[in-house]
C-alpha positions in Angstrom: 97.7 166.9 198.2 99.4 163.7 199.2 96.0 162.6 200.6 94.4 163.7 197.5 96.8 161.1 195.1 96.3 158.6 197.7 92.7 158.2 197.2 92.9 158.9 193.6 94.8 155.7 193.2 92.8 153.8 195.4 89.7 154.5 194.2 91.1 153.7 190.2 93.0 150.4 191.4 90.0 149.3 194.0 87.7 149.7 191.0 89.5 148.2 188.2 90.2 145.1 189.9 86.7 144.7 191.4 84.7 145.9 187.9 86.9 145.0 185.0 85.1 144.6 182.2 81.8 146.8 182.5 83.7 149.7 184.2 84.3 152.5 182.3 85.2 156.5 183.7 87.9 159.5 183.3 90.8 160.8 185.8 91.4 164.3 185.3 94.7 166.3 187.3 95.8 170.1 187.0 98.5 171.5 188.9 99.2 174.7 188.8 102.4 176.5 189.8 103.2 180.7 190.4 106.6 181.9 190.5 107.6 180.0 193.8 104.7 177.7 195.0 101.7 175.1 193.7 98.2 177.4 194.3 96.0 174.7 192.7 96.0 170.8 192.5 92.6 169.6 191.3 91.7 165.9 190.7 88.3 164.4 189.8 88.0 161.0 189.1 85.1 159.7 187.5 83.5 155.8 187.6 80.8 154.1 185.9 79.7 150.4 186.2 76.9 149.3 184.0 75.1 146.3 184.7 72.2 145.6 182.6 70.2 148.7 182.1 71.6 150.3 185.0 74.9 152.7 185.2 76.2 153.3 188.9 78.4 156.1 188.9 80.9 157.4 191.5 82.8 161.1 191.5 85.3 162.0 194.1 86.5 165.8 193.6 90.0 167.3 195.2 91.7 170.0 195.4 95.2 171.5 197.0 93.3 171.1 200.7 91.1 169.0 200.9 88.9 166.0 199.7 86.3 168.8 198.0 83.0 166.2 197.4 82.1 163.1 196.8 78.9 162.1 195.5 76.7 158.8 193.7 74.6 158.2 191.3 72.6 155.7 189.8 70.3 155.6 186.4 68.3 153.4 184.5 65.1 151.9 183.3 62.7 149.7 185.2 60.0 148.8 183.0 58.2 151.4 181.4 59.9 154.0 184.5 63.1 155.5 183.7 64.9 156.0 187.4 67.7 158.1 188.7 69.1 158.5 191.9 71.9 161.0 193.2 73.7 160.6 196.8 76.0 164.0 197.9 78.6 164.2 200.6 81.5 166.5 202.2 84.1 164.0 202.7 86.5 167.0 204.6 83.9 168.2 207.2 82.7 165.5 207.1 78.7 165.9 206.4 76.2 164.5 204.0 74.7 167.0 202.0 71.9 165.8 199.6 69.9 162.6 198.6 67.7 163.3 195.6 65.7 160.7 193.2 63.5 161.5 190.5 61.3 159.1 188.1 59.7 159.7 184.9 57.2 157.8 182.7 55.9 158.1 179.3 52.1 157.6 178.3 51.2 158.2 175.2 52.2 162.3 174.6 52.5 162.8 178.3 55.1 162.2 181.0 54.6 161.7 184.1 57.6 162.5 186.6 58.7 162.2 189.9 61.2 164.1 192.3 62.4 163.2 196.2 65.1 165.1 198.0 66.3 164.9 201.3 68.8 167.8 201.8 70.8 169.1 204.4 69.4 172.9 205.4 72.5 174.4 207.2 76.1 174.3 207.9 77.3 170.9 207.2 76.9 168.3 210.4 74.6 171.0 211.3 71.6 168.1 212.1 68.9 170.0 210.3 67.4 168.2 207.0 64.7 168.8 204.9 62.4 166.8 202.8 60.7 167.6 200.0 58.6 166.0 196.6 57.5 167.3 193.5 54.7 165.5 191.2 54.5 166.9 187.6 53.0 166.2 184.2 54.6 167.7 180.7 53.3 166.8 177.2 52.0 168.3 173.8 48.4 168.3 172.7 48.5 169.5 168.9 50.1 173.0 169.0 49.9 173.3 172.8 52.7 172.4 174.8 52.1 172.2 178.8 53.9 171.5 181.9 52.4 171.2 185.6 53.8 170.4 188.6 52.7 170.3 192.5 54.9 171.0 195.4 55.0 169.8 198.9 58.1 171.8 200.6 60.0 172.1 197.4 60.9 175.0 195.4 58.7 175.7 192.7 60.8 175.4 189.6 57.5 175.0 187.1 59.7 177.5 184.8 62.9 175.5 184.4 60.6 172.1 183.8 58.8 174.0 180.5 61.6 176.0 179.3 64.6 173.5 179.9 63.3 169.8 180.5 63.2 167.6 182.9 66.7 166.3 182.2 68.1 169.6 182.4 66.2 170.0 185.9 66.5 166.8 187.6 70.4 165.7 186.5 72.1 167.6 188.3 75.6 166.2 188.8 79.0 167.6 189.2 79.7 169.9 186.2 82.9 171.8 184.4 82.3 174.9 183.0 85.2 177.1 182.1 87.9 175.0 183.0 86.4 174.8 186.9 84.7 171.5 188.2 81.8 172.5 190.5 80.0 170.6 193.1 76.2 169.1 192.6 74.0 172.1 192.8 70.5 171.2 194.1 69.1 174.9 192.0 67.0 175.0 190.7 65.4 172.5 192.5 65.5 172.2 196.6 63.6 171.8 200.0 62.3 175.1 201.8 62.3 174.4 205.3 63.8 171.6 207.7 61.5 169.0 208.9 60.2 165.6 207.3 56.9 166.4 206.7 55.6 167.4 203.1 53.5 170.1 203.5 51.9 171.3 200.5 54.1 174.4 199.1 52.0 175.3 196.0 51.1 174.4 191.9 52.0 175.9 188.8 50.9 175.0 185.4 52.5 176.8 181.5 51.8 176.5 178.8 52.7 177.6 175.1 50.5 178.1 172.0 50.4 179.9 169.0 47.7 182.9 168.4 47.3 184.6 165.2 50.4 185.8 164.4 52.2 185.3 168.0 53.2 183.1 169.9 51.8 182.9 173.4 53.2 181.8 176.8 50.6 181.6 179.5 51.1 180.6 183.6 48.8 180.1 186.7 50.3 179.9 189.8 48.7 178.7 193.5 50.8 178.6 197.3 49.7 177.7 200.4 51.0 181.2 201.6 49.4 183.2 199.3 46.5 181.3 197.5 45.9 182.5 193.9 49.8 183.9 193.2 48.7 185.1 189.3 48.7 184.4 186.0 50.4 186.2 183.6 50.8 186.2 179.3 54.0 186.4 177.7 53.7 187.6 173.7 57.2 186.6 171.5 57.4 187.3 167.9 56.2 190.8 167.7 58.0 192.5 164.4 58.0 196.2 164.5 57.9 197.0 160.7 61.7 198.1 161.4 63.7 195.5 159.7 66.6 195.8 162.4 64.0 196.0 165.3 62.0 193.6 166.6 60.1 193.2 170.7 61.5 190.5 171.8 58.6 189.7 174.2 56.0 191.5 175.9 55.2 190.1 179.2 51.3 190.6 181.1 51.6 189.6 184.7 48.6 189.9 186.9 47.7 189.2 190.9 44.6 189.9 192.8 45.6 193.5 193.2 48.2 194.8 190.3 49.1 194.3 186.9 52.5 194.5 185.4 53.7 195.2 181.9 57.2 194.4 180.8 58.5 195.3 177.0 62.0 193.4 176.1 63.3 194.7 172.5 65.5 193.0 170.4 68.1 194.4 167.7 68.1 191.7 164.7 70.7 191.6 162.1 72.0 190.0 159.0 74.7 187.4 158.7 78.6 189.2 159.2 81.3 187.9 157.4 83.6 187.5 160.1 83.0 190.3 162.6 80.3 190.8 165.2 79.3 193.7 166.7 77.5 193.6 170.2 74.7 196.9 170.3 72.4 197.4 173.0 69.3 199.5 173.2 69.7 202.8 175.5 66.4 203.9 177.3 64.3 201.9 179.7 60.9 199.9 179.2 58.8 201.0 175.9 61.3 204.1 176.0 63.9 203.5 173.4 66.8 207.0 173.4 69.4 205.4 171.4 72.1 202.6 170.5 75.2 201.2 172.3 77.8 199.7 170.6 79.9 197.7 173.5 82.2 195.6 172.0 83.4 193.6 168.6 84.6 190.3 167.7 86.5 189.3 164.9 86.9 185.7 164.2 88.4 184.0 160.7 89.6 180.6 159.9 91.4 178.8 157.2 93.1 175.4 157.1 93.3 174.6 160.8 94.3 178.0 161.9 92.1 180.6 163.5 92.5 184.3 164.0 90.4 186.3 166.8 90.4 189.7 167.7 88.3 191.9 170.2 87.7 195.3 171.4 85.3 196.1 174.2 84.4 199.6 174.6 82.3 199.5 177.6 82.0 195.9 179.6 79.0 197.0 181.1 75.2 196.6 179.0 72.2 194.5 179.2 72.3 191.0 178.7 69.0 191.6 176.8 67.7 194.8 175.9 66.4 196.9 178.4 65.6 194.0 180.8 66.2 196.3 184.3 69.7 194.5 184.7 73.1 195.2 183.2 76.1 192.6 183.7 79.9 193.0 183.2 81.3 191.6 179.9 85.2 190.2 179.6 86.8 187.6 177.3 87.0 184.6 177.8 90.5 182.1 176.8 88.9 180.5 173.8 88.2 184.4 172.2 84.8 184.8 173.5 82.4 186.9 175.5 81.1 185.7 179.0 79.2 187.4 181.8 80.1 184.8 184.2 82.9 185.4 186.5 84.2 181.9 186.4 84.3 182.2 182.6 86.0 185.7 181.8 89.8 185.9 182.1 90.6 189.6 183.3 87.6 192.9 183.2 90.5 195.0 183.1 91.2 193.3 179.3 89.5 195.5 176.8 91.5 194.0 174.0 92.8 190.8 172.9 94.3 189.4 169.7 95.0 185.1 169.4 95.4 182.3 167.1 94.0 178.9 167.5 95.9 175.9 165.5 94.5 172.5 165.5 95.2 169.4 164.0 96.1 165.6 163.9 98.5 164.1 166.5 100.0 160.9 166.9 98.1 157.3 167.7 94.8 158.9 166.5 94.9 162.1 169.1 95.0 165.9 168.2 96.9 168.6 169.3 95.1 172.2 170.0 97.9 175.3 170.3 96.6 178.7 171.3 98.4 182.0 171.7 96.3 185.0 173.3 97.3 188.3 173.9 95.6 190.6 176.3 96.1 194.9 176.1 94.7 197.8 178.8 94.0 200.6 176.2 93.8 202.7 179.5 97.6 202.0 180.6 99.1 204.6 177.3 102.8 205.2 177.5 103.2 202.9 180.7 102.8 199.8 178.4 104.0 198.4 175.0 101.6 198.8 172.6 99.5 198.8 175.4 100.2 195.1 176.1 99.3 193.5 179.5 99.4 189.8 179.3 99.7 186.7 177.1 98.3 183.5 177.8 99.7 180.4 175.6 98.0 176.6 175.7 99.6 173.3 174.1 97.3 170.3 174.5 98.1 167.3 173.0 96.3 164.0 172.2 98.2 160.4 173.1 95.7 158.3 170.8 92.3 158.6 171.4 92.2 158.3 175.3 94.9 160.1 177.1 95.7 164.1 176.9 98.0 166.3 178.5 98.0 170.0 178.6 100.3 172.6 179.4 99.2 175.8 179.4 101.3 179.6 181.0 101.1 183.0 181.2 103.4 185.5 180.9 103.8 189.6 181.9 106.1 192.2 181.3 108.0 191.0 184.7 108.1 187.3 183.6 106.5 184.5 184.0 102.9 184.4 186.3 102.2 181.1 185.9 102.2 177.5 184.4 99.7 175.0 184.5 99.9 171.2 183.4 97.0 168.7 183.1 96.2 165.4 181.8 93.9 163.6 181.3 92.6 160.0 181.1 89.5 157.8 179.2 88.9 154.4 180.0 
C-alpha cells in the first residue's frame, strides 16, 4: 500500500512539473475497511499530454498488493490517417504483456483500417510472443452496409467490426464497470499462436440489407484450416400477427456438409408507467410451452428523489428468448438488473427497496445519497421482515473537480463494511 501512494505521488508531481500546461488526467483512491482490517486499497491514476493533434496517455493501476498494471497509449491524426497506439505491462511480475497499433482512413464512404499486435502468449516473463495483423474495409453503399476483414494469426473478430465499430474493437484501454477498474483486455481481438511470422489465419466479409419486408444479415467466412468455413443468413423484423409476439431473428447457417436453423422470439410490450416486468418464453427453439415471469422493477421519481423496488422470483432465464443459454439475474446498487458477476450485489437478494436523492452541492458540485435495502424472502421467521442487509452511499461534489464518497453496509450483527473514495479532475 505504501508502495502504491509512493508512486501515485510521483507519477502526479513528476508529471505536473514536467507538462504543466497541456497536461490534463484524474486520480481516483478507494479504501475499504471490514470490522478489523483494510481488504481493498485501489488507486488508478490517469495522464494525458496533448501536443498538437496527438494525446499521450499514461495509466498506472494499484491495488492493496501490488502495482496491478501499467499501460500507454497514444492517439491522433497524421494526415488523412487517424493513428493509435497502446503499450501494456505487469509492473509486479514484472512482464510486458501487449503492444497493439491500429490505423484507419476514410475514402469517400469507405474506411480503410489497420491493426498490429505483438502479445505475450503465456504466463508473464514466460518468453513466448505472438504477432499478429488484421487488414479490413467497412463502408455503406446505398442501403447496404458491409464490413471485411483479413487475418494473418489474428483472431477473427469480423462480427464485433460490423456490429460494434471499429472504435469499440480497437480501443481497448483500461475500463470501470461496476465500480471495478479492469486491466486492457486484448478480446475480442488477439494473436493465435507464438511466433513472428504472419501466417494467413482466414477472411470474413457481412453485410446488412434490407429485403421486402426484412431485414437481412448475410456472412461468408474462409480459414486456412478449414477453407470455405460457411455462409449463413440472419432474418430480423419478422412480426407474428401477435401484437405481444414478435421472432426476434431467424438465423440460416450453412457449411459444406450441414445446415442449421436457429429461431430467437421476442416478447414486445407497451410503455409501463413505472413498473417493469421481466417475462421469458418457456419451450426451446420454434417450440414455445408457456411464459415466465422472473422478476419486477419498480422505479418513480419526483423532485430529485427516486424510489426503486424489486422482486425476483427466479434469478435464473434466458438473456433472450430461448437462445440455448440461461444466466443468473441479481441487483445491482444503483436498483438494477445485471447478469454479470462484477455488477450484481448478492444472488441470494430477491428483494430490495432504496431511495436515490440528488442535487446541488457547494462550489458548483452535487451530492448523490442512496439508501438500499436488501431481504431473503427464503429466511421467514429467522429475519425481520425478512431483512438481510442495507447498503447506504453519500457522495459529494467539492466544485466541479474533486469528489469524495463514502459509502457502508450494515447487517443484523453490525457494521460489514465502510468504504471511502475520492476523486480528482485536472
Amino acid at each position: 500500500m505504501k508502495k502504491a501512494l509512493v508512486l501515485t505521488l510521483l507519477i502526479l508531481g513528476v508529471g505536473a512539473a514536467t507538462f504543466a500546461g497541456p497536461i490534463s488526467g484524474s486520480a481516483e483512491v478507494c479504501a475499504r475497511f471490514n470490522k478489523t482490517d483494510l481488504i481493498v486499497f485501489d488507486t488508478v491514476v490517469d495522464l494525458d499530454y496533448t501536443i498538437s493533434s496527438f494525446t499521450f496517455g499514461v495509466t498506472a493501476i494499484f491495488n492493496l498488493d501490488t502495482f496491478d498494471n501499467l499501460f500507454f497509449t497514444a492517439a491522433g491524426t497524421l494526415g488523412t490517417f487517424e493513428l493509435r497506439s497502446m503499450l501494456d505491462f505487469e509492473p509486479q511480475t514484472p512482464a510486458f504483456m501487449a503492444w497493439t497499433n491500429a490505423a484507419k482512413i476514410s475514402l469517400g464512404g469507405a474506411t480503410l483500417f489497420g491493426v498490429f499486435m505483438m502479445q505475450e502468449m503465456g504466463l508473464p516473463q514466460s518468453g513466448s510472443y505472438g504477432v499478429g495483423a488484421t487488414v479490413g474495409i467497412y463502408g455503406t453503399a446505398g442501403d447496404v452496409n458491409i464490413t471485411a476483414a483479413t487475418y494473418f494469426n489474428m483472431t477473427d473478430v469480423t462480427y464485433y467490426y460490423h456490429f460494434y465499430g471499429y472504435d469499440w474493437a480497437v480501443a481497448r484501454d483500461a475500463y470501470q464497470s461496476c465500480g471495478t477498474w479492469y486491466k486492457p483486455s486484448y478480446l475480442p481481438y488477439g494473436t493465435q499462436t507464438a511466433g513472428c511470422g504472419l501466417a494467413w489465419s482466414g477472411a470474413t466479409i457481412y453485410a446488412d440489407f434490407p429485403f421486402v419486408c426484412l431485414d437481412v444479415n448475410a456472412y461468408v467466412t474462409f480459414s486456412c484450416t478449414g477453407g470455405f468455413d460457411g455462409f449463413g443468413l440472419w432474418f430480423t423484423g419478422i412480426e407474428t400477427g401477435i401484437p405481444w409476439l414478435d421472432i426476434a431473428e431467424v438465423d440460416i447457417d450453412f457449411d459444406i456438409q450441414t445446415k442449421t436453423v436457429s429461431v430467437y422470439w421476442d416478447l414486445v410490450f407497451g410503455d409501463w408507467v413505472c413498473v417493469t416486468p421481466y417475462i421469458t418464453l418457456d419451450g426451446g427453439g420454434a417450440s414455445i410451452t408457456g411464459l415466465t415471469l422472473n422478476a419486477l422493477l419498480l422505479e418513480y421519481s419526483y423532485n430529485g428523489v427516486t424510489v426503486k423496488a424489486g422482486e425476483i422470483f427466479d434469478n435464473n432465464w434466458y438473456a433472450w428468448a430461448l437462445n440455448g443459454s440461461t444466466y443468473d439475474f441479481g441487483f445491482t446498487l444503483d436498483g438494477g438488473l445485471s447478469r454479470y458477476a462484477g455488477c450484481y450485489y448478492n444472488l441470494d437478494y430477491d428483494e430490495f427497496f432504496g431511495i436515490w436523492v440528488d442535487g446541488d452541492s457547494c462550489c458548483g458540485g452535487a451530492y448523490d445519497i442512496s439508501v438500499v435495502n436488501f431481504f431473503n424472502t427464503a429466511l421467514q421467521a429467522t429475519a425481520f421482515f425478512d431483512w438481510v442487509e442495507t447498503v447506504a452511499n453519500l457522495e459529494i461534489g467539492i466544485g466541479t473537480n474533486v469528489s469524495i464518497e463514502f459509502s457502508m453496509s450494515l447487517k443484523a450483527d453490525g457494521l460489514q463494511w465502510f468504504q471511502l473514495c475520492g476523486n480528482f479532475n485536472f
